[in-house]
C-alpha positions in Angstrom: 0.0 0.0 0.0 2.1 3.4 -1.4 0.1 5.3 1.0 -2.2 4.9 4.1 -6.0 5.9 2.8 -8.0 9.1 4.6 -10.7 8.4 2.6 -12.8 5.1 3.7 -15.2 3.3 1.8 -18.0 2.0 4.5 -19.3 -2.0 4.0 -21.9 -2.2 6.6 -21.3 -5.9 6.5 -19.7 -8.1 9.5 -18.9 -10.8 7.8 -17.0 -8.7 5.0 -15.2 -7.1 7.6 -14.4 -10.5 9.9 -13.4 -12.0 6.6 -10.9 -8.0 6.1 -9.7 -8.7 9.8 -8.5 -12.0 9.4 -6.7 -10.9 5.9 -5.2 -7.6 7.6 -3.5 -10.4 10.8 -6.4 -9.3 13.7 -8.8 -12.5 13.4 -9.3 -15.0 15.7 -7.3 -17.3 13.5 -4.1 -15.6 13.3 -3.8 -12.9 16.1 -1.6 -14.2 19.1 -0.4 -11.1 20.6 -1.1 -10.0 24.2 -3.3 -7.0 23.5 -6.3 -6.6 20.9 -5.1 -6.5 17.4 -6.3 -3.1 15.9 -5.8 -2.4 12.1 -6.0 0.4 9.9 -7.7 1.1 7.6 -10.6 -0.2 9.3 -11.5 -4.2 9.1 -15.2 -2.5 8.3 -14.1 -0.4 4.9 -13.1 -1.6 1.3 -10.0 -0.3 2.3 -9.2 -2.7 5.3 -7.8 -6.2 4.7 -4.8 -7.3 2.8 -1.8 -4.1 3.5 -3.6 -2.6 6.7 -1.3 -1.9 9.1 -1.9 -3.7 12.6 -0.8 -3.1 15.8 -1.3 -4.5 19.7 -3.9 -2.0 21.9 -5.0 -2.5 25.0 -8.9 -3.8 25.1 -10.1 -0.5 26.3 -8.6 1.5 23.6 -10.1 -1.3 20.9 -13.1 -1.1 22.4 -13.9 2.7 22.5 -12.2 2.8 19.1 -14.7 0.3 17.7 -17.5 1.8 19.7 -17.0 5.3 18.6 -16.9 4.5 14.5 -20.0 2.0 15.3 -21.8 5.2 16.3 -19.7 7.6 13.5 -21.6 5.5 11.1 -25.0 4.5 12.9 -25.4 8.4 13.5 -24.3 9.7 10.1 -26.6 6.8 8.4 -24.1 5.5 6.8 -24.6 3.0 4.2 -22.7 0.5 2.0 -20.5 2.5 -0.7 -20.5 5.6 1.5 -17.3 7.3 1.9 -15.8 9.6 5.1 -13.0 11.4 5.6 -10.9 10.1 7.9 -8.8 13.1 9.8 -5.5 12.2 12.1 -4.3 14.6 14.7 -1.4 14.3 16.9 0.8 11.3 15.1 4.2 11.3 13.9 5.1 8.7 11.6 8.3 6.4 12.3 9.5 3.9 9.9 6.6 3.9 7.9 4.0 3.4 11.0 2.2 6.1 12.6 2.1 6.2 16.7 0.2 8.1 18.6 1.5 11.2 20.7 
C-alpha cells in the first residue's frame, strides 16, 4: 500500500469485515499477541484487509475505538459504498507506522 487511505469506503457488513480482519493479521485465527489486534484502515471499509497496518492496543482503547466509528456511522446513516474522511491529529510517523502522541 504506497500510502495509508484518509478516505474510507464503509461495507456495513460483519462478515466482510471479519473476513478484512482476518486478511489484515487481527482475526481469531491468526492474532496471538497479548493485547487486541487493531488495524488500519478499518477491518469494516473496502480499504481494510490485505496491507492494513496492525498493531497491539490494550482492550479499552479497541473497544472505545470500535465503539466510537460503530456510532460515526449508525449516526451519520451510513450505508454501504458511502465514503468519510478520515482526519489524524497528533501522530508522527516512524518507519513507515504512525504512533500516537
Amino acid at each position: 500500500m504506497p500510502d495509508t487511505p484518509f478516505l474510507l469506503t464503509a461495507m456495513r457488513n460483519s462478515k466482510d469485515g471479519d473476513l478484512n480482519r482476518e486478511l489484515a493479521g487481527c482475526g481469531k485465527s491468526v492474532w496471538n499477541g497479548p493485547q487486541s489486534c487493531d488495524e488500519y484502515p478499518f477491518a469494516s471499509t473496502f480499504e481494510g484487509g490485505i496491507g492494513a497496518q496492525t498493531m497491539g492496543v490494550p482492550v479499552a482503547e479497541q473497544r472505545t475505538q470500535f465503539r466510537d466509528l460503530g456510532k460515526f456511522m449508525s449516526t451519520n446513516r451510513m450505508k454501504r459504498g458511502d465514503q468519510f474522511l478520515v482526519a489524524v491529529t497528533n501522530v508522527r510517523r516512524e518507519h513507515g507506522i504512525y504512533i500516537a502522541g
